[in-house]
Structures are given as structure tokens and as C-alpha cells.
C-alpha positions in Angstrom: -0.2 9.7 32.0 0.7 12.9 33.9 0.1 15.9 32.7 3.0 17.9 31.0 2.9 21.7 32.5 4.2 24.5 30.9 5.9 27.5 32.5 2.8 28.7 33.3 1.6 25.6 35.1 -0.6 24.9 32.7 -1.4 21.9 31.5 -0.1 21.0 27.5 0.1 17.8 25.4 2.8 15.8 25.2 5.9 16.8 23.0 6.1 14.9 19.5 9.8 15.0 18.8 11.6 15.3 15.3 7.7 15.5 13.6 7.9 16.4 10.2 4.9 16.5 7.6 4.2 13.0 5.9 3.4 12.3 2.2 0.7 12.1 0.8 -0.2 8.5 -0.5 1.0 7.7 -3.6 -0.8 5.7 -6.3 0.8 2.7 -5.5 -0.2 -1.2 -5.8 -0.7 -3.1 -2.3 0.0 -6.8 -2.3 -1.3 -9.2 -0.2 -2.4 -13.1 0.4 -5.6 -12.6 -0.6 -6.0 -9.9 -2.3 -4.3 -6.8 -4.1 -5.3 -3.1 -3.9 -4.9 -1.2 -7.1 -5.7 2.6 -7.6 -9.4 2.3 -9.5 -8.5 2.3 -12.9 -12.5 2.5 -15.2 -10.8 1.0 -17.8 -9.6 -2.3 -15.9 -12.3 -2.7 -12.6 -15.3 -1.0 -13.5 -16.9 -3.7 -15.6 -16.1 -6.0 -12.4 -17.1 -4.2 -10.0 -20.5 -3.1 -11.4 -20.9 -7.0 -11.9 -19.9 -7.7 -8.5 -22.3 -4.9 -7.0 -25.0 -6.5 -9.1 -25.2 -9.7 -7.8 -26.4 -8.1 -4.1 -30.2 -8.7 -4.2 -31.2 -5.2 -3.4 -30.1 -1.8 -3.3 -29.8 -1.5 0.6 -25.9 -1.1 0.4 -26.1 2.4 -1.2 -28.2 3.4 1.6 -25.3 4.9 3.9 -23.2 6.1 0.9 -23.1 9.8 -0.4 -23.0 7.7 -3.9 -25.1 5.4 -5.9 -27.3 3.2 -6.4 -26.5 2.8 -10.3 -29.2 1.8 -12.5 -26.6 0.5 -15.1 -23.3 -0.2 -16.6 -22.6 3.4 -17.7 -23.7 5.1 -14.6 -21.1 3.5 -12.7 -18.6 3.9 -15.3 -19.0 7.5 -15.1 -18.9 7.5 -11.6 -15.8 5.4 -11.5 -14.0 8.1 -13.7 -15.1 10.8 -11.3 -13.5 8.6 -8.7 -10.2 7.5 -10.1 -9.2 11.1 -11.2 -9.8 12.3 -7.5 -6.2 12.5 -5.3 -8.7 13.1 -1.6 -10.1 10.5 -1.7 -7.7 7.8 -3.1 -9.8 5.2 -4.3 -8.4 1.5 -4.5 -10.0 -1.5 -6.3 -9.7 -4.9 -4.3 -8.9 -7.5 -6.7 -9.6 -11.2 -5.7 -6.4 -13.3 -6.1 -7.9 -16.1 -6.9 -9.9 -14.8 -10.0 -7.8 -11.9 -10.6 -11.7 -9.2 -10.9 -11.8 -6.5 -9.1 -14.9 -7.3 -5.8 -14.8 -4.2 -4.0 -13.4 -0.3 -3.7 -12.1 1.8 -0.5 -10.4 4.6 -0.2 -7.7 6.7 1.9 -9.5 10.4 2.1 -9.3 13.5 4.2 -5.7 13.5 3.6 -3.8 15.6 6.3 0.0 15.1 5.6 0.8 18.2 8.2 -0.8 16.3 11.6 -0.2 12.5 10.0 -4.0 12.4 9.5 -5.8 10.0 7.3 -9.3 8.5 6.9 -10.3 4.6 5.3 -14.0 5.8 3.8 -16.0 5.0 0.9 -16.0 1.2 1.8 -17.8 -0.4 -0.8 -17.9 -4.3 -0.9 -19.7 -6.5 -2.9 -21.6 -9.8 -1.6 -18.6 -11.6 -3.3 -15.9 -9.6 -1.3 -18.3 -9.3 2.8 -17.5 -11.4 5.4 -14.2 -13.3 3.5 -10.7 -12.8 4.4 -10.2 -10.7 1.7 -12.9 -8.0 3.3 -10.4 -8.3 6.1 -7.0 -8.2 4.9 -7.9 -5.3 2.1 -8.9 -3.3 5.7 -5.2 -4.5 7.3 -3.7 -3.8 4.2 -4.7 -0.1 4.0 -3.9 0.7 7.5 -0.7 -0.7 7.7 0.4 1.4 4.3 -0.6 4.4 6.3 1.4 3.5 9.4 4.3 1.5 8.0 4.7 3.2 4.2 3.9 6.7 5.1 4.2 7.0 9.0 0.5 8.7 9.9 -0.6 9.3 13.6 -3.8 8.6 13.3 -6.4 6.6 11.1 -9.8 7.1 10.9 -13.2 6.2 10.5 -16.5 7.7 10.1 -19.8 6.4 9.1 -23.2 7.2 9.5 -24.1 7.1 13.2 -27.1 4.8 12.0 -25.4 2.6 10.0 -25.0 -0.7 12.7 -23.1 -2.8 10.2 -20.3 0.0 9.9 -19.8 0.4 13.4 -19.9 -2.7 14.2 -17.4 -3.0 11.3 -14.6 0.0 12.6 -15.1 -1.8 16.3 -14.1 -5.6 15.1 -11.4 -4.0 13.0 -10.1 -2.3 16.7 -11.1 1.2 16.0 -11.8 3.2 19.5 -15.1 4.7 18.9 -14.6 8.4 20.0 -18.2 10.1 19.6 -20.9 11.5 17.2 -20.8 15.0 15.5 -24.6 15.9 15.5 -25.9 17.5 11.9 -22.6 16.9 10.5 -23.6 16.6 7.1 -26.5 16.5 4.9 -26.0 13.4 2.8 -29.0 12.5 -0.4 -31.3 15.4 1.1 -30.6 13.6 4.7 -29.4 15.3 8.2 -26.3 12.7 9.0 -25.0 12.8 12.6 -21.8 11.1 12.5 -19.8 8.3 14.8 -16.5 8.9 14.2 -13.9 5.9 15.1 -9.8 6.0 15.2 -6.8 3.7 15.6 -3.0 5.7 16.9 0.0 4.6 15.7 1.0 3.7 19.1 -2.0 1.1 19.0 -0.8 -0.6 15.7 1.7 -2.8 16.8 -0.8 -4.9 19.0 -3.3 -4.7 15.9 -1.4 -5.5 13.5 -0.4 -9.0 15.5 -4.0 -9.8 15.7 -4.3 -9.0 12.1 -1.6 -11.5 10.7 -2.4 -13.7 13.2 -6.1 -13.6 12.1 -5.2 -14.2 8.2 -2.6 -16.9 8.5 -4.2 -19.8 6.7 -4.3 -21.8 10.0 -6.6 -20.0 11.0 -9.4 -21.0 8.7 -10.7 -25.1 8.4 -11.5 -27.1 5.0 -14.6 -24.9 4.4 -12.8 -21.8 4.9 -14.3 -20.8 8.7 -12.3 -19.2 10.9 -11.6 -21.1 14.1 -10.6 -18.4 16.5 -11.9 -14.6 15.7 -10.3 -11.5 15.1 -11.4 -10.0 18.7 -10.4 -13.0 20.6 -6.9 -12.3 19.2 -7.1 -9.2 19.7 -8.4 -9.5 23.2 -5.6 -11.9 23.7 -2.4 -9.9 22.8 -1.1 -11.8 20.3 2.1 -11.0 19.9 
């Protein structure tokens, strides 16, 4: 793109016509195929979701988290108040269609409503909830409420620049990763330089094809594989 010069003849960004402050996300329920995202509500998902965490064999998903582990029932009922009376971050429970418990929480955090800027984090998924459709579409869901529902420029993510699994995440959900902020936070008593990741708005039409594409239920045999992956329709424009 050329650049844009000023009356100075200096180079500026490009013009964003008509921009106007967005809202900030409501507490609002998210439908999909497989799942359903509901603001965390104790009462109704904690039980669930501390039986869902509990059936992973060890703690090693905390590790990355600026929360947990929890020893018990209560702990993470008390955390889970903390959470769901928090507006930044937004926490959502993913409930399972099919047996209507809540697997899994994310969140929509460092809300920016004046530069349309919004951040997926907390992403905390059970063994029931990883490497299903429903781990996917609660991802596709959340983005395309902050695109489509509440019109955001820009959607990140930021994780750890150690964690592997979560980078590797943000790149097969078709975030551009954009660098590391060194001694960014100190996280458990730990330095934490961290990879941040984004997705524009003008890249979510092309994403958001891959996406549906991805979870249509052609897509997945008898034993519920997927037969083409989500990078390969990605990498092959579906439209």
C-alpha cells in the first residue's frame, strides 16, 4: 500500500472514515452447533467445570495461567465468583450441546471500545472440551461476536512466549503472530516475555469461510475425524 503523506510530506496511516467508539460486550448468550457460550455463572458451571478440569491427569494446564491449580471444589468456586463479577475480562462458560455441562471458560479482556480493541485470553479447556469441534467453534464463535455483533478492528492474543501449545493454538486459529514484549509481566513469581498474536477485521471474511467451512458436519467421518484441516481451508480460500 502506498504511503499516505500529509502536508508536510510526511508519511501518516491510512484514514478510518465515520469511526466511532464500539460497545463494550454485553453479557449476552452465544449459540452455536456445538456448543453455547454463557457469561460464567458459579451457581450454574462451576460444579462442571471443576469436574471437567479434574478429569486431566495432572496439573500441567495451570502452568501458563496467572490462575490455579485448585486443590478443591471450593477453591474454584471462589475463584469462579471473582471471575463472573469481573466486566475486563468477560468470562464465558462453553457448555457442551450434547450434555448440556459446562467443559471449558474463555474470555473477551483488555476491552478498548475507543480503538475497536479486544483480546480472547484466559482460555481454559478441559480434556473433555481440547482437540473437539467444540474447542474450535467456541474460538469462531467469540471472534465473530467481536467482529460481527460489536464491529472491533482488531482481535487479540497473547500467551506466554513459552507456552508451544498456545502458539501453536492462535497460529491454526489464523492469528498473525506479531512479536514478543520481553519482561512483560511477572506471572506466579515468574518473568513472562510475551508473543502477542492478532486477527484485523479486514482479515475476517476469509477466516470466517474457513471457519464454517471447517465445522460443517461434512467435514468430520463416523468417528468424528476431520477429513480436510482447518489450515488447508484456510490456505485454500474458501470462499
Amino acid at each position: 500500500m502506498p504511503n499516505i503523506l500529509n502536508q508536510y510530506q510526511q508519511p501518516i496511516g491510512e484514514l478510518v472514515p465515520d469511526w466511532a467508539p464500539r460497545a463494550r460486550p454485553p453479557r449476552t448468550v452465544i449459540e452455536g452447533r456445538y456448543c453455547r457460550l454463557e457469561p460464567l455463572d458459579p451457581q450454574r458451571h462451576a460444579a462442571d467445570l471443576f469436574a471437567a478440569y479434574s478429569t486431566a491427569p495432572d496439573a500441567r494446564d495451570w502452568t501458563y495461567l496467572s490462575v490455579g491449580p485448585f486443590a478443591d471444589a471450593a477453591s474454584y468456586r471462589d475463584y469462579a465468583e471473582r471471575a463472573a463479577a469481573s466486566p475486563d475480562p468477560l468470562h464465558y462458560a462453553v457448555i457442551d450441546l450434547k450434555t448440556g455441562r459446562a467443559i471449558g471458560t474463555l474470555a473477551l479482556m483488555r476491552i478498548d471500545p475507543a480503538n475497536g480493541v479486544i483480546e480472547v485470553g484466559f482460555v481454559t479447556f478441559s480434556p473433555l472440551l481440547k482437540r473437539t469441534p467444540i474447542s474450535t467453534e467456541a474460538q469462531y464463535l467469540l471472534m465473530k461476536h467481536a467482529f460481527e455483533q460489536l464491529g472491533y478492528r482488531r482481535y487479540e492474543w497473547k500467551c506466554d512466549s513459552l507456552n508451544a501449545p498456545s502458539r501453536q493454538a492462535a497460529l491454526r486459529l489464523g492469528f498473525q503472530f506479531e512479536g514478543i514484549f520481553r519482561q512483560a509481566v511477572v506471572a506466579k513469581g515468574r518473568n513472562r516475555n510475551t508473543a502477542w498474536f492478532a486477527i484485523l477485521d479486514g482479515e475476517w471474511p476469509a477466516l470466517r469461510a474457513a471457519f464454517e467451512k471447517w465445522l460443517a458436519p461434512e467435514n468430520f467421518d463416523a468417528q468424528g475425524q476431520q477429513r480436510t484441516s482447518l489450515a488447508e481451508m484456510r490456505d485454500a480460500k474458501v470462499t
